[in-house]
C-alpha positions as CSV (number, residue, x, y, z in Angstrom):
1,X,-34.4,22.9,27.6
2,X,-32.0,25.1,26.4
3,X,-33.4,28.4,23.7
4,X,-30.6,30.0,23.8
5,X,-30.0,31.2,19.7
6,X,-26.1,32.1,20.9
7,X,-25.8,28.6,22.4
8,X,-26.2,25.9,20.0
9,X,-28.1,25.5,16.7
10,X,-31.6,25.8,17.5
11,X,-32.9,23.7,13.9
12,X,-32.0,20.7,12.6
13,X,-30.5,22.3,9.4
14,X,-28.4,24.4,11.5
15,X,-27.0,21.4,13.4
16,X,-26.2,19.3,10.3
17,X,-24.8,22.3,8.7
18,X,-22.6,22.2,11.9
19,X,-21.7,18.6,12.7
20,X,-22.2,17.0,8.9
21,X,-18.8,16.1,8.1
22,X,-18.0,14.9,11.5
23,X,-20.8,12.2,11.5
24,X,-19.7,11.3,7.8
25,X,-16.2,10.7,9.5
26,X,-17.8,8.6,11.8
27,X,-19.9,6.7,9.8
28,X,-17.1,6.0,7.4
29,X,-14.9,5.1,10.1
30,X,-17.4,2.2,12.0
31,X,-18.7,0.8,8.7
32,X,-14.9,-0.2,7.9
33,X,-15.3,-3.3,10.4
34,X,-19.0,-3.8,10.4
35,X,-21.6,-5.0,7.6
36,X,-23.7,-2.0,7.8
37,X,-23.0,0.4,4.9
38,X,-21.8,4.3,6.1
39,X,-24.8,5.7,4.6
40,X,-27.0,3.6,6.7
41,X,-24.8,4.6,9.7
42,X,-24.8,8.2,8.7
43,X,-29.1,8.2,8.2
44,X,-28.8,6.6,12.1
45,X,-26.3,9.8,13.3
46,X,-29.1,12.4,11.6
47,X,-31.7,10.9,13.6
48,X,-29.8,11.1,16.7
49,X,-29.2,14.7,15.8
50,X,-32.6,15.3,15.2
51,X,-33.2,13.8,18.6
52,X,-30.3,16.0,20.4
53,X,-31.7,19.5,19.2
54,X,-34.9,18.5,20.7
55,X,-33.5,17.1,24.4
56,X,-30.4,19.3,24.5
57,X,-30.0,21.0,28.0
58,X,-27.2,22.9,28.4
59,X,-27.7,22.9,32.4
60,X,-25.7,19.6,32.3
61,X,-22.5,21.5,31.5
62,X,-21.5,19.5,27.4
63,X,-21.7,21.7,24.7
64,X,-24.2,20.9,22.0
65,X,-21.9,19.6,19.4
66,X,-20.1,17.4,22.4
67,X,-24.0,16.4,23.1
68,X,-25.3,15.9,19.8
69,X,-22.1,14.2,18.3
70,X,-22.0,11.6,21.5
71,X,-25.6,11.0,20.4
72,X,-24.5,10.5,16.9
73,X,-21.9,7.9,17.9
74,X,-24.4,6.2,20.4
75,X,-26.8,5.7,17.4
76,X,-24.4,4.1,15.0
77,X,-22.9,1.6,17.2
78,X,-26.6,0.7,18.4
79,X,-26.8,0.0,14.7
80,X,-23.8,-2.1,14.3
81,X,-25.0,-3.8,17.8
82,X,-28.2,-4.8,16.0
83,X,-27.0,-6.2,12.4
84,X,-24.3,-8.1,14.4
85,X,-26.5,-9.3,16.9
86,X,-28.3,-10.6,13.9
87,X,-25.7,-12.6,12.6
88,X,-24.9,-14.5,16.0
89,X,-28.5,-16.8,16.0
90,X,-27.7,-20.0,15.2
91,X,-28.8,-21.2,11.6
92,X,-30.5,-24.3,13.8
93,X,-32.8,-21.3,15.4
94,X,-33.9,-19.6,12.3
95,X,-36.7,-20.4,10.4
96,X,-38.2,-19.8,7.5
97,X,-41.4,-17.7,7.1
98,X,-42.1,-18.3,3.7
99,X,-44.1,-21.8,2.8
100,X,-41.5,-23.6,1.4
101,X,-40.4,-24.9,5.0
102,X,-41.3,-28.4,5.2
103,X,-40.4,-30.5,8.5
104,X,-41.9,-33.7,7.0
105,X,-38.4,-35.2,7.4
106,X,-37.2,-37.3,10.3
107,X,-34.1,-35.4,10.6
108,X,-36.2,-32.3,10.8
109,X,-38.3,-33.1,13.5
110,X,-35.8,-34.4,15.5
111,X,-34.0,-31.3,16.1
112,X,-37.3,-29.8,16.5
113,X,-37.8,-31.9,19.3
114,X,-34.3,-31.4,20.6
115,X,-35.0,-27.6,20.1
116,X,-38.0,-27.6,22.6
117,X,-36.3,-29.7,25.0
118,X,-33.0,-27.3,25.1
119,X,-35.7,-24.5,25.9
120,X,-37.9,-26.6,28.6
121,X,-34.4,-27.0,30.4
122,X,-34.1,-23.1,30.4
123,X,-36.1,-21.3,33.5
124,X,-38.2,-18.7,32.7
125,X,-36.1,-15.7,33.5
126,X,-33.4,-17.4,31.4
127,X,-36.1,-18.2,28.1
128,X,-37.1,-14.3,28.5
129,X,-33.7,-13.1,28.6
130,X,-32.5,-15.6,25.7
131,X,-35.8,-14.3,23.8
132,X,-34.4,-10.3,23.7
133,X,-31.0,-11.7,22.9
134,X,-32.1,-13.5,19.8
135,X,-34.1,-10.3,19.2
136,X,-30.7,-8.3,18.8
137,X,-30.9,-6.3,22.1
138,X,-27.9,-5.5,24.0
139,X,-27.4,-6.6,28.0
140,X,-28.1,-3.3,28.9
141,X,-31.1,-2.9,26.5
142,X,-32.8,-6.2,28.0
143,X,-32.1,-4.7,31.5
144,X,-34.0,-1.7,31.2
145,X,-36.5,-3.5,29.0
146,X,-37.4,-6.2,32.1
147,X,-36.2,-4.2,35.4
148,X,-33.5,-6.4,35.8
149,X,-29.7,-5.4,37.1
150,X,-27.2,-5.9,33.9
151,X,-25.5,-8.5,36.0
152,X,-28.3,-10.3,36.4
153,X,-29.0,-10.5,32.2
154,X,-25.6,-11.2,31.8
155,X,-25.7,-14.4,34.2
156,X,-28.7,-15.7,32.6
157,X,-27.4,-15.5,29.4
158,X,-24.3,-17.7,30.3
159,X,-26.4,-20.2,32.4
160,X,-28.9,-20.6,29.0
161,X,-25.6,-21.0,27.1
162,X,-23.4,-23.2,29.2
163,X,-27.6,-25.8,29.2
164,X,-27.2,-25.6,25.5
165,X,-23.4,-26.7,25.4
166,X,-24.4,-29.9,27.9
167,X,-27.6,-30.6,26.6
168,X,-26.5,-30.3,22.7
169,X,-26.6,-33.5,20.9
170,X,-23.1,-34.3,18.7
């Protein structure tokens, strides 16, 4: 690692001093379409910053502000990935945790059941990648997670989803 004072900021005070108003821009920009709030964003691009002065090696040929700004970015759309990954699980597939859930109704059990049987239909690589996706990890993020090419995840995931489309009840 670079420890080189001339080089980049060597403290984390130094490189928000530096590259502040920059990830406020960002921030500001990506929470414009997204339903995470630009202060959440911008608490995601410090910690990436935080992260950059630490790993920063200059031997790869980016400056540090090109380094720890890419860094910033990466962060915040990781964030926006995750809250909108979120969003995309089927109301059917969530379930409450608090014990006010009841499934003494017929109707209740019944999807139950058809819930089970949609996931017995899955094989097993397909119910682990479907597992991470519900989770909110990206294709890439499941890949490294399970060793896995991207290709691979991404096959899986439309095999699991072209089961539930035949195997849905209307």
């Amino acid at each position: 690692m670079n420890t080189d004072n001339s080089e980049f900021p060597i403290s984390f005070e130094q490189a928000v001093d530096t590259l502040g108003e920059s990830i406020k821009m960002y921030a500001q920009k990506y929470s414009i379409n997204s339903d995470i709030d630009s202060e959440d964003l911008i608490q995601e691009g410090l910690i990436a910053v935080e992260n950059a002065v630490r790993t920063y090696d200059r031997s790869y040929g980016a400056s540090f502000k090109t380094y720890a700004l890419r860094c910033a970015r990466n962060a915040m759309l990781d964030a926006i990935d995750k809250v909108s990954a979120k969003k995309r699980i089927p109301a059917e597939m969530k379930v409450s945790l608090d014990n006010s859930f009841d499934i003494s109704s017929e109707e209740d059990i019944s999807y139950q059941f058809v819930a089970e049987d949609l996931i017995k239909s899955l094989s097993g690589f397909e119910q682990l990648v479907l597992s991470y996706h519900i989770a909110g990890y990206s294709a890439q993020e499941i890949s490294g997670k399970i060793g896995r090419p991207v290709k691979s995840v991404q096959n899986a995931l439309a095999r699991a989803k072209a089961k539930f489309k035949e195997n849905m009840p209307m």
